[in-house]
C-alpha positions as CSV (number, residue, x, y, z in Angstrom):
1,X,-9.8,13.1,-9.0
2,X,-9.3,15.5,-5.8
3,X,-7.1,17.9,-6.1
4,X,-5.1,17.6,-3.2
5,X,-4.2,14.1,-4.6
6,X,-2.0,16.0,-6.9
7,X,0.7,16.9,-4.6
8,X,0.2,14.3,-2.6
9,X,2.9,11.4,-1.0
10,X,1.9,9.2,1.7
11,X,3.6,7.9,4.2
12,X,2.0,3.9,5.3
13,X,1.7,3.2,8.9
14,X,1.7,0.1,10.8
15,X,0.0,1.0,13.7
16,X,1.3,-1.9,16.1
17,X,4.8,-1.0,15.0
18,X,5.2,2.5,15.0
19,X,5.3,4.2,18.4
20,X,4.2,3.0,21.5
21,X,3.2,5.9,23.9
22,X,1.8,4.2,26.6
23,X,4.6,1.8,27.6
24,X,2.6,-1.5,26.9
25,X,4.6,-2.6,24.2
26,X,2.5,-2.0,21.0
27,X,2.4,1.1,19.4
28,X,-0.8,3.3,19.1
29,X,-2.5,5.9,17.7
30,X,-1.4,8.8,20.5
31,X,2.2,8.0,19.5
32,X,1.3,8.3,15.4
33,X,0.2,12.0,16.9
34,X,3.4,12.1,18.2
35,X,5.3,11.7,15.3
36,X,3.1,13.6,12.5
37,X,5.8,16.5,12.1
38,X,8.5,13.7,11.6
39,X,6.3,12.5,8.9
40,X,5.7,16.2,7.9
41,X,9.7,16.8,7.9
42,X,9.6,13.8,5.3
43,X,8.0,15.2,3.0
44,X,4.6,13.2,3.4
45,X,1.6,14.9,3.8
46,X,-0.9,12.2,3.8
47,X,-1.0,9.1,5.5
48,X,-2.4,5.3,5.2
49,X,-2.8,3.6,8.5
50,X,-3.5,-0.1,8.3
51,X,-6.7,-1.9,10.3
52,X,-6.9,-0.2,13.9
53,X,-10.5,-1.3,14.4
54,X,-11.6,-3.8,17.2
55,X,-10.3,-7.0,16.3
56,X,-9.5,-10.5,17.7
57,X,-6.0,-10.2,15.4
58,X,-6.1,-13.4,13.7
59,X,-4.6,-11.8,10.5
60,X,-3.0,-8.3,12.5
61,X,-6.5,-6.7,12.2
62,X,-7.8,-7.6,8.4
63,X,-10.4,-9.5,10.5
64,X,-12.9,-6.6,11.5
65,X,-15.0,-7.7,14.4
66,X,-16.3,-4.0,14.9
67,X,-16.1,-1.9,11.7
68,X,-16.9,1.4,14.2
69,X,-14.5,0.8,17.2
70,X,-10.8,1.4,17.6
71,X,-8.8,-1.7,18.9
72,X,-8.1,-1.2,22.4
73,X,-5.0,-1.9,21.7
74,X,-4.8,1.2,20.2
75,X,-6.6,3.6,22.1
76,X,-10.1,4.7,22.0
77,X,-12.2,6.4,19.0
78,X,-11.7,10.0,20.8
79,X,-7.8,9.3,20.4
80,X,-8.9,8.6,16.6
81,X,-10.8,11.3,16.2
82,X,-8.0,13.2,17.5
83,X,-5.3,12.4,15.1
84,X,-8.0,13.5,12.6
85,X,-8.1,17.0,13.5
86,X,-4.1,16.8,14.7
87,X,-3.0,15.9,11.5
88,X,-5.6,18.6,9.6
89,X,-3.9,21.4,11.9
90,X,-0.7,20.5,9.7
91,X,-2.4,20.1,6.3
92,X,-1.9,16.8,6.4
93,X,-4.8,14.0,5.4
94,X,-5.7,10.7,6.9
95,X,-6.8,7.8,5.0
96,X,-8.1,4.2,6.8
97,X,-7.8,0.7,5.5
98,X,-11.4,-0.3,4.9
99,X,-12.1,-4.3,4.6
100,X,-15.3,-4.8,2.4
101,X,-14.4,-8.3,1.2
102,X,-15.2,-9.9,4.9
103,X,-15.3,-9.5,8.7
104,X,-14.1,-11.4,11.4
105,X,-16.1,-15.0,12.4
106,X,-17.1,-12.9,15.8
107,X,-18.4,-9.8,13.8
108,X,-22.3,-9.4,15.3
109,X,-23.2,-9.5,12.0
110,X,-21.7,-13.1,11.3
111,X,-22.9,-14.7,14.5
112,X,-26.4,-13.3,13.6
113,X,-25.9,-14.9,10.3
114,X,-24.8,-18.3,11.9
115,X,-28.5,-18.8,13.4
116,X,-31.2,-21.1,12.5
117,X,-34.1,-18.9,12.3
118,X,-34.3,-16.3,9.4
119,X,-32.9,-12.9,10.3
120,X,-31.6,-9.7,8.7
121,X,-28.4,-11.1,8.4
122,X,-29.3,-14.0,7.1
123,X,-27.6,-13.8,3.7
124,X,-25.2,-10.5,5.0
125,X,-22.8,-13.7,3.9
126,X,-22.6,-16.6,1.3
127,X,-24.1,-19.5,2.5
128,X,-24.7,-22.8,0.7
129,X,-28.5,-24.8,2.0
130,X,-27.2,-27.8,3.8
131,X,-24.3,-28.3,6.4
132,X,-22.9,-31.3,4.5
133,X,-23.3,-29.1,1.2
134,X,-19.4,-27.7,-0.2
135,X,-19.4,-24.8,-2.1
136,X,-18.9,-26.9,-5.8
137,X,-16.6,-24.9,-7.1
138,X,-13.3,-23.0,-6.1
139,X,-14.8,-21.0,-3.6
140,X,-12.9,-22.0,-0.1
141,X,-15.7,-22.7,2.8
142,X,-16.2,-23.9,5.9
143,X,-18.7,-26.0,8.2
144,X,-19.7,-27.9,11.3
145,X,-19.2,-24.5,13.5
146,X,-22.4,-22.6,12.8
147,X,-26.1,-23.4,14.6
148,X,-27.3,-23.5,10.7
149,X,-27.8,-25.9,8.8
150,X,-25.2,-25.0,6.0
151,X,-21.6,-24.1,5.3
152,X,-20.1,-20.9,4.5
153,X,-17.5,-18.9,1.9
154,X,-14.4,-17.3,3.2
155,X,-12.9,-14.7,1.5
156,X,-8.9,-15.4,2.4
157,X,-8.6,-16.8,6.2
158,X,-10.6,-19.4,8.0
159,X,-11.5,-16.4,10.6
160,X,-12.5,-14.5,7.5
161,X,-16.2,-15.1,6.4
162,X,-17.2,-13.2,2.9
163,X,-19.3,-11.0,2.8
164,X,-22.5,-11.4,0.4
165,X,-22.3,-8.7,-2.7
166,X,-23.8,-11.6,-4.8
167,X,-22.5,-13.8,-7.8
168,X,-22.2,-12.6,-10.9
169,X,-24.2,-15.4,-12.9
170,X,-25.7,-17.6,-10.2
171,X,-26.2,-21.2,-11.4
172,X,-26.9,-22.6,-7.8
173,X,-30.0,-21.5,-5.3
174,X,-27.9,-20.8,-2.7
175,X,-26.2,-17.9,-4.8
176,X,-28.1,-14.9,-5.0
177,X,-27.5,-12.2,-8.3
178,X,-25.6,-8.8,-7.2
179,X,-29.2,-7.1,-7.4
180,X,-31.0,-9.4,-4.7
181,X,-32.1,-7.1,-1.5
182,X,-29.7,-8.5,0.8
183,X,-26.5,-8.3,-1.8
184,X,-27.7,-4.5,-1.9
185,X,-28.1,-4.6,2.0
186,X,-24.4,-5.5,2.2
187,X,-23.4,-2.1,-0.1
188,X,-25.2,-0.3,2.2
189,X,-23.6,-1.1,5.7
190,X,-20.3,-0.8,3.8
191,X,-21.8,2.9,3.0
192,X,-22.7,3.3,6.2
193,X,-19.5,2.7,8.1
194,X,-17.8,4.7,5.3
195,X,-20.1,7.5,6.2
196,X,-19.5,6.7,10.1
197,X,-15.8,7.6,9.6
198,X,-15.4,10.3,7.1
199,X,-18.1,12.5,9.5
200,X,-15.7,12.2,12.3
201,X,-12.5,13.5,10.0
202,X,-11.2,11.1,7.9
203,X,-10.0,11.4,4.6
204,X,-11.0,8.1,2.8
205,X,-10.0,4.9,2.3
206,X,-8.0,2.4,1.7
207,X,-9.6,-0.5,0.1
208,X,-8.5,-4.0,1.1
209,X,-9.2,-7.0,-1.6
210,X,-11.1,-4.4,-3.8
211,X,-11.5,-6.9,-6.5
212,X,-12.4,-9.6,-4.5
213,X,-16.6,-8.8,-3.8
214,X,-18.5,-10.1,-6.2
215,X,-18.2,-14.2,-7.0
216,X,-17.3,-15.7,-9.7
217,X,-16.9,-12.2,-11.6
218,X,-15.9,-12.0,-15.3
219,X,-12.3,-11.3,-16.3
220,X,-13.1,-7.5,-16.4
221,X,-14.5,-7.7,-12.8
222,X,-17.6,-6.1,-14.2
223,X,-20.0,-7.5,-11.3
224,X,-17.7,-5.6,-8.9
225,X,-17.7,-2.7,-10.8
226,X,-20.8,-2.4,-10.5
227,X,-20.9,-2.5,-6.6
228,X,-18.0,-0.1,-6.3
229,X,-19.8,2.4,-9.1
230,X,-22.3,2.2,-6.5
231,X,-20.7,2.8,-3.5
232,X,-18.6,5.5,-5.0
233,X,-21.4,7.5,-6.1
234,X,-22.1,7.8,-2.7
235,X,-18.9,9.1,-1.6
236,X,-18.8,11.6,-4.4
237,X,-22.0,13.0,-3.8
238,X,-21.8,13.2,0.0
239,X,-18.0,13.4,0.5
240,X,-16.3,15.0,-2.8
241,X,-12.9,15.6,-0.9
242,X,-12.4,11.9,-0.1
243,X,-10.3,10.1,-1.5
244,X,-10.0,6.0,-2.6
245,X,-6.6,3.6,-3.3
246,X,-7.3,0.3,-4.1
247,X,-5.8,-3.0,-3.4
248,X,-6.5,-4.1,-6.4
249,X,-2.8,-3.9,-9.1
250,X,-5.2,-3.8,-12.5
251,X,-5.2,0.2,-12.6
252,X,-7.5,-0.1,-15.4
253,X,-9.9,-1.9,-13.9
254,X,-10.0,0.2,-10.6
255,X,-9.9,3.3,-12.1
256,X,-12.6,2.6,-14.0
257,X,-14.6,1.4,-11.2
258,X,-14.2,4.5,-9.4
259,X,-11.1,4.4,-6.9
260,X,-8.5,7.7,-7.6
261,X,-5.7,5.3,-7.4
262,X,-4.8,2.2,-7.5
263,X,-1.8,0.1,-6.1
264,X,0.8,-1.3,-8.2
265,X,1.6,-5.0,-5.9
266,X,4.5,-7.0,-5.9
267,X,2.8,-9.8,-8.2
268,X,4.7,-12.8,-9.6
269,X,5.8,-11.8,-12.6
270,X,4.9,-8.1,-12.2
271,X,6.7,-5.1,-14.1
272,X,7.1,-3.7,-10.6
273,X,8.4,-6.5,-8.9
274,X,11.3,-6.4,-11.4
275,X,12.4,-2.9,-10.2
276,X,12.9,-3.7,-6.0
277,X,12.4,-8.0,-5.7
278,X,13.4,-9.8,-8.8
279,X,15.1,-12.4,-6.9
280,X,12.7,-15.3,-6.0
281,X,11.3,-17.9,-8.3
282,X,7.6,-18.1,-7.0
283,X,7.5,-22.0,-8.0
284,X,9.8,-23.1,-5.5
285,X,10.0,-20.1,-3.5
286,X,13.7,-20.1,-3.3
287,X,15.9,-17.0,-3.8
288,X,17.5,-17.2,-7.3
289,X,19.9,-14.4,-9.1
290,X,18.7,-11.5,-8.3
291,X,18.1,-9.0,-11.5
292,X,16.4,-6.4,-9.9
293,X,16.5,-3.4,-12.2
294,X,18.4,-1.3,-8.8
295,X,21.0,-3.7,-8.2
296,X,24.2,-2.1,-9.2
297,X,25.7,-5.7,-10.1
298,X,22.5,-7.1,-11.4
299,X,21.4,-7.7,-15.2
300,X,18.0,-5.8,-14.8
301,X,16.0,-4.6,-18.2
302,X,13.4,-1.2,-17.4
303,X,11.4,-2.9,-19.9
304,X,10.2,-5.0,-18.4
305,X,8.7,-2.3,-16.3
306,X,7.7,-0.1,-18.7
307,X,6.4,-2.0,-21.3
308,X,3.6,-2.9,-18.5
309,X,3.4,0.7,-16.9
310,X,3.5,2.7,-19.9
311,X,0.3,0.7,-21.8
312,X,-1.5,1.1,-18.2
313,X,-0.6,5.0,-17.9
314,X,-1.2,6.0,-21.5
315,X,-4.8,4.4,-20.9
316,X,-5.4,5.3,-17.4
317,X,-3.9,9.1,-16.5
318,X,-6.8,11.0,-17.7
319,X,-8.8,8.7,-15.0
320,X,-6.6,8.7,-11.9
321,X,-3.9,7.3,-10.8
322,X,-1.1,4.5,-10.6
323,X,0.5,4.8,-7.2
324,X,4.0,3.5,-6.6
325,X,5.5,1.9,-3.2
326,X,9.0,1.2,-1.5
327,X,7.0,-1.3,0.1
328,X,4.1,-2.3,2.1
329,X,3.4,-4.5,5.2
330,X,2.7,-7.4,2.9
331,X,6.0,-7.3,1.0
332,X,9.6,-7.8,1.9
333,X,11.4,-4.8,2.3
334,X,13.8,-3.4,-0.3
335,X,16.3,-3.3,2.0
336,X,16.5,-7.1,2.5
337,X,18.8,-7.3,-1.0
338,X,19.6,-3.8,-1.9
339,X,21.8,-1.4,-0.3
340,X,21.3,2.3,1.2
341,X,22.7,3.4,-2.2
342,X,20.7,1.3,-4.5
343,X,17.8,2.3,-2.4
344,X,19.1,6.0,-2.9
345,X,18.2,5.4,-6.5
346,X,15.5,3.3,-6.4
347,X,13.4,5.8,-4.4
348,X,14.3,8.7,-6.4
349,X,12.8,6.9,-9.6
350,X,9.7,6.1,-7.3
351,X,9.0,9.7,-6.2
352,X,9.6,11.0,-9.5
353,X,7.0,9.1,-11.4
354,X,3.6,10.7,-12.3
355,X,0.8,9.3,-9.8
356,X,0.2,8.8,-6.1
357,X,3.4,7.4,-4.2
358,X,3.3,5.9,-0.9
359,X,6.5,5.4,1.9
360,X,6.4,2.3,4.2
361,X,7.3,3.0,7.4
362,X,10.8,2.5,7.8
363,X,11.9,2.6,4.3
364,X,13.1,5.9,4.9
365,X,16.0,4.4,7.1
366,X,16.6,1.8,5.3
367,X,14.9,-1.3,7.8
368,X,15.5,-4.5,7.0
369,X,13.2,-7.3,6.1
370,X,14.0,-10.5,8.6
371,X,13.4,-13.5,8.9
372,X,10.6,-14.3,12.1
373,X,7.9,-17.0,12.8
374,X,4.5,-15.9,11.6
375,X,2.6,-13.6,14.5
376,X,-1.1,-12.6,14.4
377,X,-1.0,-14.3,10.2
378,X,1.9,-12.4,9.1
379,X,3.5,-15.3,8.1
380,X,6.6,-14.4,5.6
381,X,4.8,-11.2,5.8
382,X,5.7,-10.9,9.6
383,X,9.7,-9.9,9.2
384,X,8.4,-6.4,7.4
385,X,6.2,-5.5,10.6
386,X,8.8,-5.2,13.2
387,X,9.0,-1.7,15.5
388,X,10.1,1.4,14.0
389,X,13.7,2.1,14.6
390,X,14.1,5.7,16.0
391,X,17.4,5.8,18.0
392,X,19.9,3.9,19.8
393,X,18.2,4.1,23.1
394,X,16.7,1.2,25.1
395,X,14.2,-0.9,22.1
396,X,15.7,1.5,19.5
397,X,13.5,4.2,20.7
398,X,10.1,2.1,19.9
399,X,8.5,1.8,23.5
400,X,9.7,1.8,27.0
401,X,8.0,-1.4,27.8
402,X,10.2,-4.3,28.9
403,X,11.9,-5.7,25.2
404,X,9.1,-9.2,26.0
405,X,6.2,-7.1,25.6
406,X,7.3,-5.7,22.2
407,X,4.5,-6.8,19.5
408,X,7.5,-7.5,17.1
409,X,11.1,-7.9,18.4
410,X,13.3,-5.0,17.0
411,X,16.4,-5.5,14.7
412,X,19.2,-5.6,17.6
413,X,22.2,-5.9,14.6
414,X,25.2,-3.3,15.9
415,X,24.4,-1.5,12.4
416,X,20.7,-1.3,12.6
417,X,19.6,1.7,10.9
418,X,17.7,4.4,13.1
419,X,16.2,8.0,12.8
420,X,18.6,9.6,15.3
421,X,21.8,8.5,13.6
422,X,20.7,9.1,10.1
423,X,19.6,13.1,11.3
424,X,23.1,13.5,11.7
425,X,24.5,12.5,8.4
426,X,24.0,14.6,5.7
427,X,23.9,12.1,2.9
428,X,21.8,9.4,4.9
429,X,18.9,7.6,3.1
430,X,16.8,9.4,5.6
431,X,18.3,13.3,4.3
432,X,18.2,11.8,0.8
433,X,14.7,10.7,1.0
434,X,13.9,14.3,2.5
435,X,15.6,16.1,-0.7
436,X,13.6,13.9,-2.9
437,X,10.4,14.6,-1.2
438,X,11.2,18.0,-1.5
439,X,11.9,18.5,-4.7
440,X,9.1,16.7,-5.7
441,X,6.6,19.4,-3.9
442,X,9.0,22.3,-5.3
443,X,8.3,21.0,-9.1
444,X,4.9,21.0,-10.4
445,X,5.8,19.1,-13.2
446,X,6.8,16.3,-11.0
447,X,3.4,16.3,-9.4
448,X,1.1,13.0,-9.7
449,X,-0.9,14.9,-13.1
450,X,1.9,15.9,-14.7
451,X,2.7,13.8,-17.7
452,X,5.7,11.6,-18.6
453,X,7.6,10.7,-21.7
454,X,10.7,8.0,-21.4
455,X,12.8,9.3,-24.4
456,X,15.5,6.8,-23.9
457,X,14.9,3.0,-22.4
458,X,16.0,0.6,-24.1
459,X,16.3,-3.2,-23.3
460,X,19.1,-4.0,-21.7
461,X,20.7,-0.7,-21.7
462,X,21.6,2.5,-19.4
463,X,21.2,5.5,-18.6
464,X,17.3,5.6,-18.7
465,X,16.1,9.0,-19.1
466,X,12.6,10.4,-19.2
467,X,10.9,13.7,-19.6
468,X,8.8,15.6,-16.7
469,X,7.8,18.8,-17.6
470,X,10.9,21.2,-18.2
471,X,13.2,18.5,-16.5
472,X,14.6,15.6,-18.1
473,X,15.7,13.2,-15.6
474,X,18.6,10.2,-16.1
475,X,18.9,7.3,-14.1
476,X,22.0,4.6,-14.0
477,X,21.6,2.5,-11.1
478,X,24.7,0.5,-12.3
479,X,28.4,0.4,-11.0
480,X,29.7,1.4,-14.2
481,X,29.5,4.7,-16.5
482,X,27.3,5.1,-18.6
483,X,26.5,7.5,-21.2
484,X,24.4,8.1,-24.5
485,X,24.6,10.5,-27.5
486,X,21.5,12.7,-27.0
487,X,21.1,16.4,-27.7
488,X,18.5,18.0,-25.3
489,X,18.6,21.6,-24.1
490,X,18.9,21.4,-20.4
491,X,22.4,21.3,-19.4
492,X,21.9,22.3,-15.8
493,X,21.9,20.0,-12.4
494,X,19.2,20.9,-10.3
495,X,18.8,17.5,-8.4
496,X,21.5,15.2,-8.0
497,X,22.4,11.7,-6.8
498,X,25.9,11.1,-7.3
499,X,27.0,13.3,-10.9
500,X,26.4,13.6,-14.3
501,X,26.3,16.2,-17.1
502,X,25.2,17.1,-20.4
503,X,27.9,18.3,-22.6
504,X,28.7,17.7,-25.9
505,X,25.8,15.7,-27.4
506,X,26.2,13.6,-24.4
507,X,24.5,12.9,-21.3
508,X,26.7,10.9,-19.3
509,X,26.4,9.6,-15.5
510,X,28.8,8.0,-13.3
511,X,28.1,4.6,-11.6
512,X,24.9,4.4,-9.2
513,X,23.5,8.3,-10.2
514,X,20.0,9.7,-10.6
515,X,20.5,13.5,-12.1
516,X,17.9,16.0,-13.3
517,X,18.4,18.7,-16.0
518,X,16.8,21.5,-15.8
């Protein structure tokens, strides 16, 4: 694990949605330059920026046509290059969101592959041997578009071809083992536009569908362990300082396989989910009561959290680490059913938990999720991509481009939440989330290594209080009082949301309040 993981938070950045510089009504990577000592002033001193390579946007840039170019979108490589060395001036790190699992359908690669004749790119993807030929099993593919004589695998879209790492156990001669040449040819060019990008200044990666290489894998994902073992022994030897998060929510798994962290999603039925979202039923898709362990009025259990996180820390810490999100651009935002209070709470549990935590744009105000048609394959996904909110000025500060150029319309509600006007109020979510960050970087013991131990959490029941170090935190995110007969040593606030205290054999906290002791 890299050191400077250990005091690490980073701040996730849309790129399309952030700042535009250039007045063409999409942000870019010379107005993320811009804003790196806002970012700074957060608290953040690392950051994730989603796809901004050369793409024909057919899922917002998860469909790679050109693995070494910037989107012109964007800007140029030089202005990528740039915000390398801009954001090293501060001490800050940059990581990029690498997509191993496929390319786009107009990758050079892929139309090489889609010939006739026999090629070096041949099997760079999964083909079957005859155009009428499906894939005979529950592998999606595709055919009728392609010069050869055969149909192909995708990897999530249409647009998105798979890549070839091989199959775990072939049992058809169209599927080649993980060992063939060309599966190994594929680790390579993934190594080599890895290498392409950390010589010109990044930091590492992000790794898109990390569990999604090799086909048909065991349940432990041992096939693409293997790969990644590989790949990752490259980085290590070459590039010691860079650092890997995968999109992968099985932290023992990833870890395992190499990555420093590893994302907890917002799955069905996930012990995270149950903290921010637990208000849709994924078999109809329809909001239901909402129990979300934050909502003040809600009948939440930390449980049902913990009994998942604790069994994948206790196995995983002395490996890497679990990293924690408000959000991310695939996931509603919080804000869409909790309020700037709850939220207050919410994100103080986040950044106080051991691991890796990451920011989504936006969350730091407060933006709400809404409700727009899909755009570039966001689908639901699109109403947590809209433009950064920065002030009240003409599209809230966002870009100067007239408002039908915008990639995403902005949130035009009288009470939209924005930088400028949460600067100015001392308890904002924005000032909040700055204390937080703070404190976190003050406190060693609240630094992604430092152990945890929850000494009271129990079903159905508040405060929940936990041990970091020589501070003993206590969270009630309800509107009631709560308090619990417990005799610990610290009596003294030194971080507070709301009040509490320690007196008497009892810690006690009033309704909605996230104290430390220390």
């Amino acid at each position: 694990m890299n050191k400077w993981l250990n005091d690490a938070v980073f701040y996730e950045i849309y790129p399309q949605s952030f700042k535009d510089s250039n007045n063409y009504g999409i942000g870019d990577i010379n107005g993320i330059i811009e804003k790196l000592d806002y970012i700074n002033g957060l608290g953040c001193n690392a950051i994730w920026i989603n796809p901004c390579f050369d793409s024909p946007f057919k899922d917002a840039g998860y469909d790679v046509r050109d693995y070494k170019k910037v989107a012109s979108r964007y800007g140029c490589n030089n202005d990528l290059y740039r915000l390398f060395g801009e954001a090293h001036k501060k001490g800050m790190h940059v990581l990029l969101d690498l997509v191993p699992g496929h390319t786009s359908e107009e990758h050079l690669w892929f139309r090489q592959s889609q010939k006739d004749e026999k090629n070096e790119f041949t099997n760079r993807y999964i083909w079957t041997n005859f155009c009428f030929q499906g894939s005979e099993s529950d592998l999606p593919y595709i055919g009728g578009e392609s010069e050869r004589s055969a149909t192909y695998i995708l990897n999530f879209f249409k647009c998105q071809p798979a890549l070839n790492y091989g199959f775990l156990k072939p049992d058809k001669d169209w599927q080649l083992p993980i060992d063939h040449p060309d599966c190994l040819a594929t680790r390579e060019a993934i190594k080599d536009v890895m290498r392409f990008w950390l010589d010109h200044g990044c930091d590492g990666f992000r790794v898109d569908m990390a569990a999604s290489l090799v086909k048909h894998d065991d349940e432990m994902k041992s096939g693409t362990t293997v790969v990644w073992k590989d790949i990752l022994a490259m980085l290590r030897h070459d590039y010691p300082e860079a650092a890997m998060i995968s999109e992968w929510s099985d932290p023992k798994l990833a870890l395992r396989a190499g990555f420093d962290m590893d994302f907890y999603l917002d799955d069905s039925g996930s012990g995270y989910r149950s903290l921010l979202r637990d208000y849709k039923n994924y078999k109809t898709n329809k909001d239901v009561v909402d129990n979300s362990f934050f909502r003040k009025d809600g009948e939440g259990d930390i449980r049902r959290f913990l009994d998942q996180y604790l069994d994948d820390y206790n196995d995983t810490k002395s490996i890497g680490y679990i990293s924690m999100v408000t959000c991310n651009h695939d996931t509603e935002r919080p804000a869409y059913h909790l309020s700037q209070d709850e939220l207050k709470i919410a994100y103080a549990f986040i950044f106080t938990m051991p691991g890796v935590p990451f920011l989504y744009y936006g969350d730091e105000i407060g933006m709400r999720y809404h409700k727009l048609p899909s755009f570039e394959g966001g689908y639901f996904r699109t109403g947590s991509r809209t433009p950064m909110q920065w002030d009240n000025t003409e599209n809230s500060g966002f870009s100067k481009g007239c408002a039908d150029s915008l990639y995403l319309p902005v949130d035009e509600s009288p009470d939209a939440p924005n930088v400028a006007d949460e600067e100015n109020n001392e308890d904002s979510l924005l000032n909040t989330v700055r204390r937080i960050l703070r404190f976190r970087h003050d406190h060693l013991s609240l630094q992604a290594d430092a152990d945890i131990e929850f000494i009271y959490a129990e079903a159905h029941k508040l405060p929940v209080i936990y041990i970091r170090g020589e501070l003993v935190i206590a969270v009630n995110p309800s509107q009631d009082r709560q308090s619990v007969n417990m005799d610990i040593e610290q009596s003294n606030v030194v971080f507070q949301i709301g009040n509490g205290s320690n007196a008497n054999g009892f810690i006690t906290l009033d309704p909605q309040s996230f104290v430390v002791f220390g």
